[in-house]
C-alpha positions in Angstrom: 0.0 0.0 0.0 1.1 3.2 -1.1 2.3 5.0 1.9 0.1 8.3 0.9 -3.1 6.3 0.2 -5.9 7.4 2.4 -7.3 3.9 4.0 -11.0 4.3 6.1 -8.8 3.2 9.0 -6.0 6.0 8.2 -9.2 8.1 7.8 -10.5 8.0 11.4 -6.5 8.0 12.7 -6.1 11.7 11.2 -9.5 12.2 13.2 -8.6 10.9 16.3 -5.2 12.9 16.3 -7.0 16.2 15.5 -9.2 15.8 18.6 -7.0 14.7 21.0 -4.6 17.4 19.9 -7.5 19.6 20.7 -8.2 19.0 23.7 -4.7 18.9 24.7 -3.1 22.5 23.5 -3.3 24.9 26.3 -3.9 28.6 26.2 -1.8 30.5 28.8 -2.2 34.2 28.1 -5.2 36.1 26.2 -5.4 39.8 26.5 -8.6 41.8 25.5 -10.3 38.7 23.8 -7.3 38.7 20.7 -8.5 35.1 20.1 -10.5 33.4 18.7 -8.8 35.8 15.7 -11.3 36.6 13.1 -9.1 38.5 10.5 -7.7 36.1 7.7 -4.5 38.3 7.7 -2.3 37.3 9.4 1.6 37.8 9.5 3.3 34.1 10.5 7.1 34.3 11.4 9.1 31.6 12.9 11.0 28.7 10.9 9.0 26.4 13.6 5.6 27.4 11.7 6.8 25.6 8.6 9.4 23.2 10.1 7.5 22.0 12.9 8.0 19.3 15.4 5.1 16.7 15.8 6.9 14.6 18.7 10.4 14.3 20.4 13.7 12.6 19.5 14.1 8.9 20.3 11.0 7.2 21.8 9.2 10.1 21.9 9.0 10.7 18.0 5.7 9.3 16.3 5.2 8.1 12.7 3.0 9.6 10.7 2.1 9.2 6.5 1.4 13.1 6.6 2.3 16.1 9.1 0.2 19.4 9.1 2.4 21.7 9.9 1.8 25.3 11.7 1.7 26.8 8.2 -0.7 24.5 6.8 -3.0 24.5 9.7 -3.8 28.1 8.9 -3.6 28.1 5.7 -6.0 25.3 5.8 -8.5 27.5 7.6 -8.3 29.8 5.1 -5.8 32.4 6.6 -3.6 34.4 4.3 -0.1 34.4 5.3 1.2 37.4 4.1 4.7 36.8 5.4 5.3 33.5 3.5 8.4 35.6 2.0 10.2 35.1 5.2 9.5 31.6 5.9 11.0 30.9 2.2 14.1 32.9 3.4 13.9 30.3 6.5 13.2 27.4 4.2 16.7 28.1 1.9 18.8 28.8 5.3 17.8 25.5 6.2 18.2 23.8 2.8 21.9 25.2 3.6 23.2 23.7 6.9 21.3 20.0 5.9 23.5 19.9 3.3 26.4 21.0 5.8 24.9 18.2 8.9 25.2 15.6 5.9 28.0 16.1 4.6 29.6 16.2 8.4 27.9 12.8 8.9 29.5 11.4 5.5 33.0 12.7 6.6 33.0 11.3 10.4 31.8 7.6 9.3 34.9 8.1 6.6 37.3 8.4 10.0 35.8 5.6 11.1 36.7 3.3 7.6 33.0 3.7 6.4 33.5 4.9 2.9 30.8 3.4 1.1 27.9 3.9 4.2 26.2 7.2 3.4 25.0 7.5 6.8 21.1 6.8 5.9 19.7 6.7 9.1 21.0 9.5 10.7 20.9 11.8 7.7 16.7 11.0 7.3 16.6 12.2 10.8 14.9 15.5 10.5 17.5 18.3 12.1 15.5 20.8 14.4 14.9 23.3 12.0 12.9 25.1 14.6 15.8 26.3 16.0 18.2 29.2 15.6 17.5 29.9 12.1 15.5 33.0 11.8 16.8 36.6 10.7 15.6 39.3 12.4 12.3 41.0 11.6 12.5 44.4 9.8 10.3 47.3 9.3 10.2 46.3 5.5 8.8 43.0 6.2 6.1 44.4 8.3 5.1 47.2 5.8 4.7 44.0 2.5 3.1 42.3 5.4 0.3 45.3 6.1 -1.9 43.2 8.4 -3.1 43.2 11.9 -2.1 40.0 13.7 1.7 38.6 13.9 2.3 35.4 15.4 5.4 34.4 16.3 6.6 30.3 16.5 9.1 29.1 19.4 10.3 25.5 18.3 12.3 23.8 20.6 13.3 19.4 20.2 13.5 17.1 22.9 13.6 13.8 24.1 15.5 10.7 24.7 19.4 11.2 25.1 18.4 14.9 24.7 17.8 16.9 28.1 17.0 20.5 28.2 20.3 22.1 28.5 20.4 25.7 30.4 21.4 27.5 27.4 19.9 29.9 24.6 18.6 27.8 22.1 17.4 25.6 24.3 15.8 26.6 27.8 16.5 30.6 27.0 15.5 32.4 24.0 17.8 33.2 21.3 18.6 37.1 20.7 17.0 37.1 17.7 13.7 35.7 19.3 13.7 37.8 21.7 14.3 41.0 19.2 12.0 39.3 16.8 9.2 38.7 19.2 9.7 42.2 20.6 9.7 43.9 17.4 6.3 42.0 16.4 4.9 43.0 19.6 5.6 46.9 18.5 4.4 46.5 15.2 1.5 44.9 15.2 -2.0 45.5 16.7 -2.5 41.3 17.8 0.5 39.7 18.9 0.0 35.8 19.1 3.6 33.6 20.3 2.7 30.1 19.8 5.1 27.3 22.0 6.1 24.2 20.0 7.9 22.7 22.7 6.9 19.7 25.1 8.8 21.1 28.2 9.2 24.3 30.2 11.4 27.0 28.4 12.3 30.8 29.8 9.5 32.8 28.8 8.9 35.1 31.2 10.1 38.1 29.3 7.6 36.9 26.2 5.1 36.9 29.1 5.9 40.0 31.1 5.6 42.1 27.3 2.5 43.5 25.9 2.3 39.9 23.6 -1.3 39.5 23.0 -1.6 35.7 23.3 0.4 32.9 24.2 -0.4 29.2 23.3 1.3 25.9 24.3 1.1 24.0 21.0 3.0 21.4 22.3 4.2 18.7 20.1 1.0 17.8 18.6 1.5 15.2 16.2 0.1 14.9 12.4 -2.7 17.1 13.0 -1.3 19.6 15.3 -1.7 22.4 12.4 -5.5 21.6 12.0 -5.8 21.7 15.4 -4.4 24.6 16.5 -6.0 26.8 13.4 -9.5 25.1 15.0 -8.9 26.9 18.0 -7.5 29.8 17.0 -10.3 30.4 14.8 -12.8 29.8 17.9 -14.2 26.8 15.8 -12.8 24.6 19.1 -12.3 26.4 22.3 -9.6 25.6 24.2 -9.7 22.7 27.5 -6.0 21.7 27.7 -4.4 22.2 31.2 -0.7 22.0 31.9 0.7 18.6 33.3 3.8 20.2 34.5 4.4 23.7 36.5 6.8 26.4 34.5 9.4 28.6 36.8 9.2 32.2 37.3 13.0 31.5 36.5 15.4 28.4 36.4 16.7 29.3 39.7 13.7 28.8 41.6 14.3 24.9 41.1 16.8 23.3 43.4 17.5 20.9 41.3 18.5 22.9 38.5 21.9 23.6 39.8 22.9 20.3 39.0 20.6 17.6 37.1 21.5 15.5 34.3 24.7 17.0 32.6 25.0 19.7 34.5 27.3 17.9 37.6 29.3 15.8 35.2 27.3 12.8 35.8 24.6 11.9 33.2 24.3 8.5 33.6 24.0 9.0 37.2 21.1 11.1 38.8 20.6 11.3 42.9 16.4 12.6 43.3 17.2 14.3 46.3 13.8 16.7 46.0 12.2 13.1 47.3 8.4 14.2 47.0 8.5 17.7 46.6 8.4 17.6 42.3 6.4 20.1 40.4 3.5 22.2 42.2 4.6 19.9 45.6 7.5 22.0 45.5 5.9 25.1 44.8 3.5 24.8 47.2 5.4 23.7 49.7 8.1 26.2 49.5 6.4 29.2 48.8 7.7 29.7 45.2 5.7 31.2 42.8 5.8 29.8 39.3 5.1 31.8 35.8 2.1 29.0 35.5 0.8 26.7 38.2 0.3 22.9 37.3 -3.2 22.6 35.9 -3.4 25.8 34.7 -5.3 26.5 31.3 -7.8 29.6 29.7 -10.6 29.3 28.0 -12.9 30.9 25.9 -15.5 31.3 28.3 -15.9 31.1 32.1 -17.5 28.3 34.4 -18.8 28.3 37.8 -18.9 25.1 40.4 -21.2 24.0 42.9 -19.9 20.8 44.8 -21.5 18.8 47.9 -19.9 15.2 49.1 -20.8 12.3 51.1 -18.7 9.2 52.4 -19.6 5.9 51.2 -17.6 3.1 52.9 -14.6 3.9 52.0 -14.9 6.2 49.4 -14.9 10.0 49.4 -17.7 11.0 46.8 -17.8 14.5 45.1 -20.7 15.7 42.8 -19.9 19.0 41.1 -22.1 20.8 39.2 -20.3 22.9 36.7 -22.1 25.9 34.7 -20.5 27.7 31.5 -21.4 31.3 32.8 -19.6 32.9 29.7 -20.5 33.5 25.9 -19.0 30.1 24.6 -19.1 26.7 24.4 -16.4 25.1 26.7 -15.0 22.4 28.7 -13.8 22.5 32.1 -11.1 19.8 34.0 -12.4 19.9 37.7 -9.4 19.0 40.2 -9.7 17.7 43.7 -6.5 18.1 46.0 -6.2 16.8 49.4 -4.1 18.5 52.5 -2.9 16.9 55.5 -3.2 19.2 58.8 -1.0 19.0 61.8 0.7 15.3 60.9 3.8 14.3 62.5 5.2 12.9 59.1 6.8 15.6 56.1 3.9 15.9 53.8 3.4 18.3 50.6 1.2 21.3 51.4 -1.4 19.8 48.8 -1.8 16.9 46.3 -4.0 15.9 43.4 -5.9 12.8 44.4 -8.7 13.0 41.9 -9.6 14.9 38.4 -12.5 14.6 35.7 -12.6 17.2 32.4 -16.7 17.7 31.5 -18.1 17.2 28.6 -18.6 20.3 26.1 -21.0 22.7 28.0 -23.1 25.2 26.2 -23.9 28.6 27.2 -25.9 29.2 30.3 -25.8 25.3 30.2 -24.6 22.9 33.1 -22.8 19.7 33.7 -22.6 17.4 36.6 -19.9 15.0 37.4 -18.8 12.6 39.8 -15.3 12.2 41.7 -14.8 9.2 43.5 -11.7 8.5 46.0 -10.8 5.9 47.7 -9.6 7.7 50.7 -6.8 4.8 51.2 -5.5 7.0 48.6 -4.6 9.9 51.4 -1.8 7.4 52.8 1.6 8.6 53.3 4.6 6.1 52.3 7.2 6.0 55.3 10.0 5.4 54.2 11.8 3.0 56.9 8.6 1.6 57.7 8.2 0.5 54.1 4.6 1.2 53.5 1.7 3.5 53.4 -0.2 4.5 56.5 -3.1 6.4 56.6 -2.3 8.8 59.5 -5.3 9.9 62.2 -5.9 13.7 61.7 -7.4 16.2 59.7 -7.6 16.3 56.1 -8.8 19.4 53.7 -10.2 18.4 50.3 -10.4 21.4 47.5 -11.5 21.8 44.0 -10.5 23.9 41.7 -9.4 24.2 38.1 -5.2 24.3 38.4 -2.9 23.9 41.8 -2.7 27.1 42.8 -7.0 27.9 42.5 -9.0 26.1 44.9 
């Protein structure tokens, strides 16, 4: 079979992929209602809008017959892109240094007594194109442009073998993103900076400046442009929360001082922050991050009404959720507990429960059910070698991220 050739099966794959790509993109910033963006002008910089990355390096790459890129999302949904001139400038930089990468390749398996190998496996291995690549922005570019909206892509590559190194390029913005996201922020009305990445970088700048929107693309997959133009466009509204809290700055982490490479020892790594990871650690210390664990905007807002009962030995929580804004919408309810007054180091909070509602209309409601099995509020002690569920006070809350409940 043809490895283009649309199958019913293939069909309802591109489908899925759309949908759960969806639900899973998270809007973290939204300023006077830029999106859903309505104008089909629209000014896309950023090599990662054409080059981007639908999954990570090593295990966390997926294999697709077709990738919608940023580019083609949008383009897709009928947006004009009136600064495809700069992308093609992007495009023949790139064509550039793949011809350098393979020709380095060719020449170190030559060292190595390889003369006839041409290196086929690592040369199909898409460089990150996303990164580093991009000139700066000029006044010229926005005057052919003469449009309302630019968006800006970050693309950053990860995965296995590849840890985020403390560096620009990587964790930090380049110069020229930062001057080029800068320059679109004075120079256009709507300012949109769109995140393909699948962990944390420094933004904190990007979100500190007058940028209009901010979205966590992610790495989406096949049909992350689809899906993201969906949502832009206000066709979907947004429901993806973040699985992982992002630092006002590197620093505030402990454990950035030395994981992975960072002490000389990558093949080693001592978890010495034992159970305070992610919000536990924020929580628990006091630190405030850029974005709580959780965290995710929406179109429209939604108010919760919640009573409980015990049942054996189950905690049960019915919430009744209502869309009180001008959208249709999802919400992800999430239940933390908190230990009071124990004699045994506990995080200040932690998720024991969480259910995302179906789509609610306007002025409509949804009611949902959260069931723990309070055994779940054990504590593992450590030279005891098991969980005991301590006598004392416990605090249950809902909310809709860590740090609102």
């Amino acid at each position: 079979m043809n490895n283009t050739t649309i199958t019913t099966q293939r069909q309802n794959h591109v489908e899925l992929s759309r949908l759960i790509a969806i639900e899973g993109m998270v809007l973290l910033k939204n300023e006077n209602n830029t999106l859903p963006l309505k104008d089909k002008n629209i000014a896309l910089f950023g090599s990662g809008a054409r080059f981007t990355h639908k999954g990570g390096t090593g295990s966390g790459d997926v294999y697709t017959f077709k990738n919608v890129t940023i580019e083609d999302g949008l383009v897709n949904y009928g947006y004009n892109n009136t600064a495809e001139f700069y992308l093609n400038e992007c495009s023949e930089i790139s064509k550039i240094r793949e011809i350098e990468r393979r020709k380095k390749i060719r020449n170190e398996a030559k060292k190595v007594g390889l003369t006839d190998w041409n290196g086929s496996m690592f040369i199909a291995t898409k460089y990150p194109f996303g990164q580093n690549i991009d000139r700066l922005i000029t006044i010229d570019d926005v005057n052919k442009c003469n449009c309302d909206t630019g968006m800006y892509v970050i693309s950053r590559q990860a995965g296995e073998g590849g840890d985020r190194k403390n560096e620009k390029g990587d964790y930090y913005l380049t110069d020229v993103e930062k001057e080029n996201i800068q320059f679109i922020v004075d120079h256009f009305k709507n300012s949109i900076v769109i995140l393909n990445t699948a962990a944390p970088i420094d933004i904190k700048d990007v979100y500190d400046s007058n940028a209009s929107a901010i979205i966590l693309y992610g790495q989406a997959g096949q049909e992350g442009g689809n899906a993201l133009a969906s949502l832009i466009s206000g066709e979907s509204n947004f429901s993806g929360k973040l699985t992982v809290s992002w630092p006002q700055k590197l620093e505030d982490l402990e454990i950035s001082k030395d994981y992975s490479y960072l002490d000389g020892k990558d093949d080693i790594e001592d978890y010495y922050d034992d159970i305070y990871v992610g919000y536990r650690y924020y929580d628990s210390f006091g630190k405030k991050p850029l974005f709580p664990f959780g965290f995710g905007l929406s179109y429209t807002t939604f108010e919760n009404k919640a009573s409980y009962k015990i049942e054996g030995n189950d905690l049960v929580i019915d919430v009744c959720v209502k869309n009180t804004g001008l959208a249709k919408g999802k919400e992800t309810i999430q239940c933390y507990s908190s230990a009071i007054g124990l004699d045994i180091d506990k995080e200040v909070k932690s998720l024991i429960s969480f259910k995302k509602t179906r789509l609610i209309g306007i002025n409509d409601s949804c009611n949902i059910t959260l069931k723990i099995d309070l055994l779940d509020l054990a504590t593992y002690i450590e030279n005891e070698h098991k969980y005991v569920l301590k006598k004392g006070t416990y605090a249950i809350s809902l909310g809709n991220s860590s740090d609102n409940t």
